[in-house]
RODO-2510 file (C-alpha; in nm, 4 decimals, decimal comma):
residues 382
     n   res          X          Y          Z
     1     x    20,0550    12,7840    10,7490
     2     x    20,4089    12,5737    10,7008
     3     x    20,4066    12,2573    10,9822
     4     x    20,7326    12,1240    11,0674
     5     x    20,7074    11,7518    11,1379
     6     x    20,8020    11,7661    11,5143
     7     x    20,9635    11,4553    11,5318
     8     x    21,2000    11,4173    11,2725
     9     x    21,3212    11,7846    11,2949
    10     x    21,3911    11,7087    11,6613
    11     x    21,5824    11,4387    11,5965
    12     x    21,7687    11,6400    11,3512
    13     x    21,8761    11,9096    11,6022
    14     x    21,9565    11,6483    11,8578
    15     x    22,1666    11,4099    11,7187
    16     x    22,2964    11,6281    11,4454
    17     x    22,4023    11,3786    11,1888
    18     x    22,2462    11,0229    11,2617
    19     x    21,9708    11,0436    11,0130
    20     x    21,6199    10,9074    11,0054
    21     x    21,6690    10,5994    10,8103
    22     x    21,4948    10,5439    10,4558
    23     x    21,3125    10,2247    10,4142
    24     x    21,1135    10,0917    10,1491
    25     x    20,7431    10,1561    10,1255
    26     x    20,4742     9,9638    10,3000
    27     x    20,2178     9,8319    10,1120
    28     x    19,9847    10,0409     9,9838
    29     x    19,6396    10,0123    10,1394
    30     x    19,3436    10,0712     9,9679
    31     x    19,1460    10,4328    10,1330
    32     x    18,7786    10,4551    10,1452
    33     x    18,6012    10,6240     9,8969
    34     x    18,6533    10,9917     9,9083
    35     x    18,3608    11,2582     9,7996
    36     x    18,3504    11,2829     9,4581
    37     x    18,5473    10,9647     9,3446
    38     x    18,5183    10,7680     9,0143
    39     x    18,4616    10,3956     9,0537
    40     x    18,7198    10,1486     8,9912
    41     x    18,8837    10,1165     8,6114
    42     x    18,7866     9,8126     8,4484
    43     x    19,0389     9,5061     8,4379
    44     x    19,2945     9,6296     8,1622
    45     x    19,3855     9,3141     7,8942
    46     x    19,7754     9,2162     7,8452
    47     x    19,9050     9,3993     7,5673
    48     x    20,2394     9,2221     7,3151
    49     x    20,4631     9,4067     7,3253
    50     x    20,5334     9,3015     6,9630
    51     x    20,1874     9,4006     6,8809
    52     x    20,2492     9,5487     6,4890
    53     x    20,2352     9,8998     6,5249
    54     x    20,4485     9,9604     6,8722
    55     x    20,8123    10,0597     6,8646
    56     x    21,0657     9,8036     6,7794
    57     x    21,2487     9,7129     7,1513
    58     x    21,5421     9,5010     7,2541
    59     x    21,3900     9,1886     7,4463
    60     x    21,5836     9,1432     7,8272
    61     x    21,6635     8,8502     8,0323
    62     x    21,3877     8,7343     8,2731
    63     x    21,4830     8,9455     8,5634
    64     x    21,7704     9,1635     8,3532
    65     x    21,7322     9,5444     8,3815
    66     x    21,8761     9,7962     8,0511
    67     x    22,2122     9,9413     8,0972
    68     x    22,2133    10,2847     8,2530
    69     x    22,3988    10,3935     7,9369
    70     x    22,1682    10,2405     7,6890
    71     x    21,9397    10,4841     7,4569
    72     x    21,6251    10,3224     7,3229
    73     x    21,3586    10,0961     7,3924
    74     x    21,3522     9,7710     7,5817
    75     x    21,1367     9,4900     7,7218
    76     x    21,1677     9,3400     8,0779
    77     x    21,0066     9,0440     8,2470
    78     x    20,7802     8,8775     8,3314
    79     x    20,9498     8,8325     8,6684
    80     x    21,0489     9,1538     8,9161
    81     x    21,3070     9,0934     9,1466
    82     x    21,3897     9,3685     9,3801
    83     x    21,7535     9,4657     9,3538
    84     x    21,9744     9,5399     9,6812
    85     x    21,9647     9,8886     9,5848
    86     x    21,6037     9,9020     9,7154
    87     x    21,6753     9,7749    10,0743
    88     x    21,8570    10,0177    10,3642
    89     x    22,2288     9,8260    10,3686
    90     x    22,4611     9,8355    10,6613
    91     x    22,7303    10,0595    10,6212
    92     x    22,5576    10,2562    10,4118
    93     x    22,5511    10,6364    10,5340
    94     x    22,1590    10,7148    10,5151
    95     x    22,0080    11,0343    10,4793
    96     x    21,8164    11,2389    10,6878
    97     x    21,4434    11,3320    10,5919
    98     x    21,2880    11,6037    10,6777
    99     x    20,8941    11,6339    10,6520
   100     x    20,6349    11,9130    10,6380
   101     x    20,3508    12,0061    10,5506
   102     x    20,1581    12,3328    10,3181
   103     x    19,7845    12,3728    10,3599
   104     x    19,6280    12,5032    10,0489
   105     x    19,4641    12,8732    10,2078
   106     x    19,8767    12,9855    10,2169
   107     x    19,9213    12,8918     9,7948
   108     x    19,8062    13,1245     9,5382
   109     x    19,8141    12,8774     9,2952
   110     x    19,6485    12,6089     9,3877
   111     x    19,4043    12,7363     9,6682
   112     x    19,1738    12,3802     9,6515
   113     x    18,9066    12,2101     9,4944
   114     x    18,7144    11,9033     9,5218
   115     x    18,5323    11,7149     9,2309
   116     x    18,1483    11,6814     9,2966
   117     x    17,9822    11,3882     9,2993
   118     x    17,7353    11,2809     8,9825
   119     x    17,5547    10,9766     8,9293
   120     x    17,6885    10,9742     8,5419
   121     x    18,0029    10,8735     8,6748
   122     x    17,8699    10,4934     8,8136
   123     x    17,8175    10,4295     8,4697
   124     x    18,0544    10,3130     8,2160
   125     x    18,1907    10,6022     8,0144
   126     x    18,1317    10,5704     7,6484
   127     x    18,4480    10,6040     7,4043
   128     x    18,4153    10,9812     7,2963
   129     x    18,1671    11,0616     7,5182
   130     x    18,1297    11,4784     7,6473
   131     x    18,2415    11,4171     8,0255
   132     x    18,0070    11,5287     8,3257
   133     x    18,2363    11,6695     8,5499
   134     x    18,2191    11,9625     8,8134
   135     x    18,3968    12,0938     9,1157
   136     x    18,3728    12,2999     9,4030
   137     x    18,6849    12,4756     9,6168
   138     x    18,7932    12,2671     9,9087
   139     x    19,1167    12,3172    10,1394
   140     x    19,3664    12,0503    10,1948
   141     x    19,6719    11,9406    10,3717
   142     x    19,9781    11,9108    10,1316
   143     x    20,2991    11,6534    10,2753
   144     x    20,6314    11,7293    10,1887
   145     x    20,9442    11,4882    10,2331
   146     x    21,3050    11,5744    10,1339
   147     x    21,5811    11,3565    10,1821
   148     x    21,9198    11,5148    10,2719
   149     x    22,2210    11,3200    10,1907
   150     x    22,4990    11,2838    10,5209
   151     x    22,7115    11,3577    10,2193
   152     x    22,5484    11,7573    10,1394
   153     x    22,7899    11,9904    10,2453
   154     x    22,5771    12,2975    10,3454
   155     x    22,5771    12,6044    10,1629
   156     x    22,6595    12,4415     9,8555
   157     x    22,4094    12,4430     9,5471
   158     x    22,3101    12,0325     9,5404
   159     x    22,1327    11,8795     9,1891
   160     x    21,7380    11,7539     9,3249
   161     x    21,4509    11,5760     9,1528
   162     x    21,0986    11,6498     9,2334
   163     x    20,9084    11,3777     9,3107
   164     x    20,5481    11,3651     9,3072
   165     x    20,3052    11,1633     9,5160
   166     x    20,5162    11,2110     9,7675
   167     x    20,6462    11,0772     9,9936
   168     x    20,8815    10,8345     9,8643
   169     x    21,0688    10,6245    10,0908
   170     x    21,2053    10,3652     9,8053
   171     x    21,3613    10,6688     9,6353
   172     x    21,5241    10,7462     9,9588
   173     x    21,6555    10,4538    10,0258
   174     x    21,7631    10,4131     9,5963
   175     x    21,9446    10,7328     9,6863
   176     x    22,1398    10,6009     9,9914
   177     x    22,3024    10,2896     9,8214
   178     x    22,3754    10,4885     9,4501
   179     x    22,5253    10,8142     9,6368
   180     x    22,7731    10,6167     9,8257
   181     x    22,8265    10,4029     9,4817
   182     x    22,9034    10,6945     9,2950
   183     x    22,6185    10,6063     9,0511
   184     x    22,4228    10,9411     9,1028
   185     x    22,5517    11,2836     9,2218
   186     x    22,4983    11,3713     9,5977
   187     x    22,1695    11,4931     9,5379
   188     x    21,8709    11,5794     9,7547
   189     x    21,4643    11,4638     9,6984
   190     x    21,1848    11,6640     9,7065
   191     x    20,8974    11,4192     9,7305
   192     x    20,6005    11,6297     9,7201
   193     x    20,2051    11,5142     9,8025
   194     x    19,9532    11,5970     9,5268
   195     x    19,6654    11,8276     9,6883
   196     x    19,3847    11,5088     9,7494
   197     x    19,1541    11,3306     9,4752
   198     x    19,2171    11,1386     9,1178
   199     x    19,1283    11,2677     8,7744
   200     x    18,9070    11,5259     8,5827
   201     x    18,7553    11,7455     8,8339
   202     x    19,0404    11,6632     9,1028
   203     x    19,2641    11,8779     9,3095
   204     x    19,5607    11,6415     9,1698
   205     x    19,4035    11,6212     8,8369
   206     x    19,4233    11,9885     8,8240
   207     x    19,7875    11,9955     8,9060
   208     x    19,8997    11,6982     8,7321
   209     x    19,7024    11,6545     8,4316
   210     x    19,6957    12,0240     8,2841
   211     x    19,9156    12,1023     8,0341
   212     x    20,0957    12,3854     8,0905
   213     x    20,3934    12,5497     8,3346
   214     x    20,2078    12,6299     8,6087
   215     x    20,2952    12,2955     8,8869
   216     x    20,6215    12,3436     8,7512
   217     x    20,5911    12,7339     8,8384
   218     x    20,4230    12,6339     9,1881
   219     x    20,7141    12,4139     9,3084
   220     x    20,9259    12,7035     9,2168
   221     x    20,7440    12,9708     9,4030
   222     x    20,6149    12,7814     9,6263
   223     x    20,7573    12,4365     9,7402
   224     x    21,1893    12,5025     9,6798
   225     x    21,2054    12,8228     9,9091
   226     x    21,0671    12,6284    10,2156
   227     x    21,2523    12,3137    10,1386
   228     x    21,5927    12,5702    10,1284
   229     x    21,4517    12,7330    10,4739
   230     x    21,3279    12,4372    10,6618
   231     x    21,6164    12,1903    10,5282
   232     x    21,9308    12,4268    10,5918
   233     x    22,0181    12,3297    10,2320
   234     x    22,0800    12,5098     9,8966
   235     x    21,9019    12,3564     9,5685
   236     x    22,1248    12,4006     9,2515
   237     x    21,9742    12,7030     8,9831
   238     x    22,1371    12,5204     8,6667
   239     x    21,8715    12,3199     8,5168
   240     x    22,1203    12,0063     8,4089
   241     x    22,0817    11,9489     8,8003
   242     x    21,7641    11,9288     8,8518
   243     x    21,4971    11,6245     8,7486
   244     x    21,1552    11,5324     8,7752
   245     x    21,0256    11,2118     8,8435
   246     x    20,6544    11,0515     8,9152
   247     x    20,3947    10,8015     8,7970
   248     x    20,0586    10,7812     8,6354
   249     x    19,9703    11,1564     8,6235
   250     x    20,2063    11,2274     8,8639
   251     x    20,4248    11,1537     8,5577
   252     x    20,2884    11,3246     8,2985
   253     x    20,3276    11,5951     8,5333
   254     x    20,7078    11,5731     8,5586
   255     x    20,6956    11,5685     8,1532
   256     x    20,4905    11,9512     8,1665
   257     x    20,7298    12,0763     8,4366
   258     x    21,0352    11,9793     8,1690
   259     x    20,9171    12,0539     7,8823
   260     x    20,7225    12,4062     7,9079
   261     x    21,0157    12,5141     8,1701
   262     x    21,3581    12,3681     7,9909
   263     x    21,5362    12,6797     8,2064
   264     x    21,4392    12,4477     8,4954
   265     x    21,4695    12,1083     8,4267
   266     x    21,6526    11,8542     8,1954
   267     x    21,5863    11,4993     8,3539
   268     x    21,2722    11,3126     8,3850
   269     x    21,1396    10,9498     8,4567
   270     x    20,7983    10,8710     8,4814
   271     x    20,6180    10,5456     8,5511
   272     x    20,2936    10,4575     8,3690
   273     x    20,3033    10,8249     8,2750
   274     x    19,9323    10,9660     8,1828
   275     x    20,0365    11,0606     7,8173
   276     x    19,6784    11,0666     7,7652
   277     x    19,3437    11,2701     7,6880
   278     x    19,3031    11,3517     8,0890
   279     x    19,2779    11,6742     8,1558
   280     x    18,9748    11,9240     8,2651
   281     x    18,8744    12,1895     8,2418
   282     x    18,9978    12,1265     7,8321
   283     x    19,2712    12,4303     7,7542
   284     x    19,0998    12,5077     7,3951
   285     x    19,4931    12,5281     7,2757
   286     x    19,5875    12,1963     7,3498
   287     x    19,2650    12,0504     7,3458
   288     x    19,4020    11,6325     7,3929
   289     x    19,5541    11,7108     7,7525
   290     x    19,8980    11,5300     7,7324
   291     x    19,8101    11,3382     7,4166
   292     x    19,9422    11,6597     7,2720
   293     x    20,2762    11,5763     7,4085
   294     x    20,3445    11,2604     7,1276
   295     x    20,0683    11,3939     6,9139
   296     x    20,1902    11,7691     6,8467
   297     x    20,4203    11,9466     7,0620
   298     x    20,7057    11,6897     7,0195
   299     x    20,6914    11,6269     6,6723
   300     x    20,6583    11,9859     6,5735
   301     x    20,9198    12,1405     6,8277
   302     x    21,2861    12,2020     6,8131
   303     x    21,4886    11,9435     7,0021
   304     x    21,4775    12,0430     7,4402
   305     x    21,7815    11,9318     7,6260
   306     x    21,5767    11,6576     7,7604
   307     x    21,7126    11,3359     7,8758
   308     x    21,4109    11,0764     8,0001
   309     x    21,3459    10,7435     8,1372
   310     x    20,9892    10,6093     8,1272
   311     x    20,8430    10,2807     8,1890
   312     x    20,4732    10,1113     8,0801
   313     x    20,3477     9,7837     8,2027
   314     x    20,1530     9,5305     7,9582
   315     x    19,8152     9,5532     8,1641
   316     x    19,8550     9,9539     8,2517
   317     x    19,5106    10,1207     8,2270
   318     x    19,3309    10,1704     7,8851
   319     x    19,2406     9,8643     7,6432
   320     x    18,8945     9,9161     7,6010
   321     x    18,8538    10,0841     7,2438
   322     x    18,9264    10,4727     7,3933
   323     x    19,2815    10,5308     7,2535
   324     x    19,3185    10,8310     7,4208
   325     x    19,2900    10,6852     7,7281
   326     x    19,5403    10,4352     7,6662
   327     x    19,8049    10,4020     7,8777
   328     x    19,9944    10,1884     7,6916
   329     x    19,9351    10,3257     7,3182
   330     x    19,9869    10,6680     7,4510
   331     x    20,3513    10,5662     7,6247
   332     x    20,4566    10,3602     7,2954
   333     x    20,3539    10,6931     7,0901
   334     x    20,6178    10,8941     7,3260
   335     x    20,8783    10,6539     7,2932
   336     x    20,7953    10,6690     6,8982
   337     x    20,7684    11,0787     6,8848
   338     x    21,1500    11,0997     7,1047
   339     x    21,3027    10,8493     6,9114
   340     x    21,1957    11,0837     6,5763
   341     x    21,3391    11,3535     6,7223
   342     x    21,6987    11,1955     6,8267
   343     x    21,5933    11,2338     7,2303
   344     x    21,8362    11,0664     7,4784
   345     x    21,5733    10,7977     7,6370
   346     x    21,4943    10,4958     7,7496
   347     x    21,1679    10,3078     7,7122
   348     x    21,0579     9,9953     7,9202
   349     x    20,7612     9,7850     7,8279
   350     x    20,7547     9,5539     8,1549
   351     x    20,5706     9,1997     8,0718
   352     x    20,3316     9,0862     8,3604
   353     x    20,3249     9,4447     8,5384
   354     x    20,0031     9,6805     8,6027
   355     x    19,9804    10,0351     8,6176
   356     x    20,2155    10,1905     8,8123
   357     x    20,3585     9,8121     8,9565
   358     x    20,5012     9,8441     9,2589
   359     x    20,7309     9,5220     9,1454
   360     x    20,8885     9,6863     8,7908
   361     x    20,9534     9,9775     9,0464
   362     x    21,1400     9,8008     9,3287
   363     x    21,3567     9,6391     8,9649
   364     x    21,3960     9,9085     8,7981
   365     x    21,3527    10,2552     8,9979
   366     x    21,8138    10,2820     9,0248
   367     x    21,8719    10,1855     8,7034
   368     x    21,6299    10,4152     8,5823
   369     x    21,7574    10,6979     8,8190
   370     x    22,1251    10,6239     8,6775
   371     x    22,0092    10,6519     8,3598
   372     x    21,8288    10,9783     8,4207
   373     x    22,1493    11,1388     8,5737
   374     x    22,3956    11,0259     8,2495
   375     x    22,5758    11,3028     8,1857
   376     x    22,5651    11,5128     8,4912
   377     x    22,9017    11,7138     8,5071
   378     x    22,8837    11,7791     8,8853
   379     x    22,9309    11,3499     8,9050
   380     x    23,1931    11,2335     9,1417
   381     x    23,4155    10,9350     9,0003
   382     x    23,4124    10,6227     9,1534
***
């Protein structure tokens, strides 16, 4: 069953065009524990970022972001500031946002599951160790946000990104001030909500973590033909228009969806993407989960028509001696395995930043989105 968010669609087909205004996210509060979780990641140490070994990067003012038309790999910090992008400004026209939501009995792809609880997992987990992992099905309540430019002109294909972790109000609000600069096409959001849960054994593990097609294949199916119905708006078929964008799994995600479906997408940017050994139950063919990415399927593949932004902050998750399940090693490897290849991207290593930092974000998040959307032929001049 597909709910409509009452309110907001109300106020949509009341007011017509004064939108529901996009502000930046409130801070994030910590939830209880929920059945099955793992217990907290150890404190992660501060990785150089000249360490020998990681990729060779152009060191940044205190404070300085990359340019947008910049290739290659760069270091920020230690300071954040938030740019003006990232706050609603007056005059501004804001978009409207639509919200609903997908329970999991109505998808035939991801129908629900729940890790189990297991007393191994209180324990620290030994480097290499066979994991003790199970699951059980369990429904769930999926949230879906999509922001709507006042600049869309209905009926007309628009370029999106698919967001995940959704909702995302500091995209929304990113995309208010660059549309009206001109610095990204008039594009819609998709910010989709993962299915409940964190890792191995996960209902978001399972959709984020796995290696293969099949989220990508899910949104498709699943998630674009009700945003088209319940938004009144027309998503774009030509895959140069369309990105993918999240953080920590939810980035290694966006990776999968562009790189085992090119037809669909060409842009990605991830944040403290999970290029690591994470996923369960193991797929036998690519055994490392999205270690393979940097490890194998990059190096040994033809060039995609990729472009891709990703960030890593200098005490992101890993550190402890289990290098595939090193945040940081595993996003300096993909910066190392693109820049091989001759990919268009940009890598930031952000100095004084944690895993997934809500700070780099609120620095970095249009820049990065500029970057992404380099190239874009449906781009409006200034």
């Amino acid at each position: 069953m597909i709910r409509l968010s009452t309110l907001t669609f109300l106020v949509g087909l009341t007011t017509g065009l004064v939108p529901a205004t996009a502000q930046p996210p409130a801070p994030v509060q910590t939830p209880p524990a929920a059945q099955g979780a793992r217990p907290a990641r150890p404190p992660a140490p501060t990785r150089d970022p000249h360490t020998e070994g990681y990729v060779a990067a152009t060191e940044l003012a205190d404070g300085a972001n990359a340019s947008p038309k910049e290739d290659g790999n760069f270091i920020l910090g230690p300071t954040h500031p938030a740019v003006p992008e990232m706050r609603a400004q007056d005059g501004v026209p804001h978009g409207m946002i639509y919200n609903f939501t997908m329970e999991s009995a109505d998808s035939k792809f991801y129908p629900g599951v729940v890790r189990d609880a297991n007393p191994a997992d209180q324990a620290p987990r030994v480097p290499g160790a066979p994991r003790v992992i199970s699951n059980h099905p369990a429904p769930y309540t999926r949230k879906v946000a999509v922001y709507v430019p006042q600049q869309y002109v209905g009926g007309t294909p628009a370029p999106f990104i698919v967001g995940a972790d959704g909702p995302d109000q500091g995209l929304f609000t990113a995309l208010d001030n660059l549309i009206a600069q001109h610095r990204v096409p008039v594009m819609i959001a998709v910010s989709i909500g993962n299915g409940s849960g964190d890792g191995p054994g996960s209902e978001r593990g399972l959709e984020y973590d796995t290696m293969s097609g099949k989220y990508a294949e899910f949104v498709e199916t699943e998630v674009l033909p009700l945003v088209e119905k319940q938004c009144n708006v027309k998503l774009t078929k030509d895959p140069d228009g369309r990105a993918t964008m999240g953080g920590s799994s939810g980035g290694s995600a966006a990776m999968a969806m562009a790189w085992f479906h090119t037809a669909l997408y060409h842009r990605v940017l991830t944040y403290s993407g999970t290029y690591v050994n994470n996923q369960w139950p193991v797929n036998p063919d690519l055994a490392h989960g999205a270690w393979e990415l940097h490890e194998h399927l990059i190096p040994n593949s033809a060039v995609k028509p990729l472009r891709i932004w990703m960030e890593v902050g200098d005490r992101d998750n890993g550190g402890t001696g289990d290098v595939m399940h090193d945040w940081v090693i595993a996003n300096e490897n993909m910066a190392r395995a693109l820049a091989a290849k001759g990919y268009h991207y940009q890598f930031v290593f952000a100095r004084n930043a944690g895993h997934t930092d809500r700070a780099v974000k609120q620095q970095t998040l249009p820049e990065a989105l500029e970057y992404v959307w380099q190239g874009y032929s449906g781009m409006k001049s200034k």
